[in-house]
C-alpha positions in Angstrom: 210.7 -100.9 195.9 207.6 -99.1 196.3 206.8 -95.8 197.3 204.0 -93.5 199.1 201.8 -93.9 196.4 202.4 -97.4 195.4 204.4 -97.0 192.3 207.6 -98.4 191.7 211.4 -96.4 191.9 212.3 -97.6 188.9 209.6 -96.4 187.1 209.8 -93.0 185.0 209.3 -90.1 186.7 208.8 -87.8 183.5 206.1 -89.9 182.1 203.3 -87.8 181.4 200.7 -90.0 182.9 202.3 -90.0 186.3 202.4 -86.1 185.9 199.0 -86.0 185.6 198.6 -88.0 188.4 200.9 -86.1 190.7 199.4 -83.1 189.4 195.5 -84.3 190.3 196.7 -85.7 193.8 198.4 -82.4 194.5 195.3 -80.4 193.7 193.2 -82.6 195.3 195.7 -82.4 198.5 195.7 -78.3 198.2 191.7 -77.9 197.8 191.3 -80.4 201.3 193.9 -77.9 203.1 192.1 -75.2 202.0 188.6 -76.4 203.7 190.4 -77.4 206.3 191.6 -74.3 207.1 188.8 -72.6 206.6 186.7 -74.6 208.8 189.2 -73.8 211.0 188.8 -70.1 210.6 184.9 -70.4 210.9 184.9 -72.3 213.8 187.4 -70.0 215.8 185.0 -67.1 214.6 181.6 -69.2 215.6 182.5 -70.5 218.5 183.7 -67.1 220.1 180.2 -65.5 218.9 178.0 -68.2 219.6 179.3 -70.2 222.4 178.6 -69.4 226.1 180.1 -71.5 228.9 180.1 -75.0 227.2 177.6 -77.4 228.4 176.8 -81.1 227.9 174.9 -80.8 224.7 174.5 -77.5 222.3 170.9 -75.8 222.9 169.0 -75.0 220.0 169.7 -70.9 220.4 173.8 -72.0 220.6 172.9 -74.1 217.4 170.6 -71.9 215.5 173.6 -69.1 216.0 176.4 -71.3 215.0 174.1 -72.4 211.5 173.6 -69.1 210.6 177.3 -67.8 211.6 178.7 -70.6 209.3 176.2 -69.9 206.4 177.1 -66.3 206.1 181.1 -67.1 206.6 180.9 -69.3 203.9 178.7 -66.1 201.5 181.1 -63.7 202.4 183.8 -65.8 201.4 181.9 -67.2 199.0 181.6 -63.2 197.4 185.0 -62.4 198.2 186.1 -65.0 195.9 183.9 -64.7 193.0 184.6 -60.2 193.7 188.8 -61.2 193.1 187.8 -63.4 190.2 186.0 -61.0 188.7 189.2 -58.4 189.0 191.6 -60.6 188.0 189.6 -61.2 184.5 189.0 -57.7 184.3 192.8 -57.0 184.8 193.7 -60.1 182.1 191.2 -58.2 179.4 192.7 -55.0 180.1 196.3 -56.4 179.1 
């Protein structure tokens, strides 16, 4: 019988090569949540800033606004992240 991903139950589940596997898909799986999540975030932050009453069609103020509110979410996370990696090294050299 065959499972979610295709692969037998009688095949081993401590082989190495299905580890990796597993081990890809699951990073794979975790990086998509994280992007969802923070397009998510971005849009409950753009929306409120940017958005008046909602209309048919975005105008190109409403649009211009959400670009640029996007673009520097994404910098300031984009910072945040790089400002915590650099810690964390810094921390790890210290030890």
């Amino acid at each position: 019988m065959s499972d979610l991903y295709g692969s037998s139950s009688d095949s081993k589940l401590g082989d190495d090569s299905n580890k990796e596997k597993l081990q890809e898909e699951l990073q794979q799986l975790t990086a998509l949540s994280e992007l969802q999540a923070q397009v998510v975030e971005f849009t409950d932050v753009c929306w409120d800033k940017c958005m008046g009453t909602p209309g048919s069609k975005l105008d190109s103020k409403t649009q211009t606004c959400m670009q640029n509110c996007v673009e520097r979410f994404l910098d300031v996370t984009m910072f945040v992240t790089q400002r915590f990696a650099q810690i964390v090294e810094k921390n790890q050299s210290m030890r």
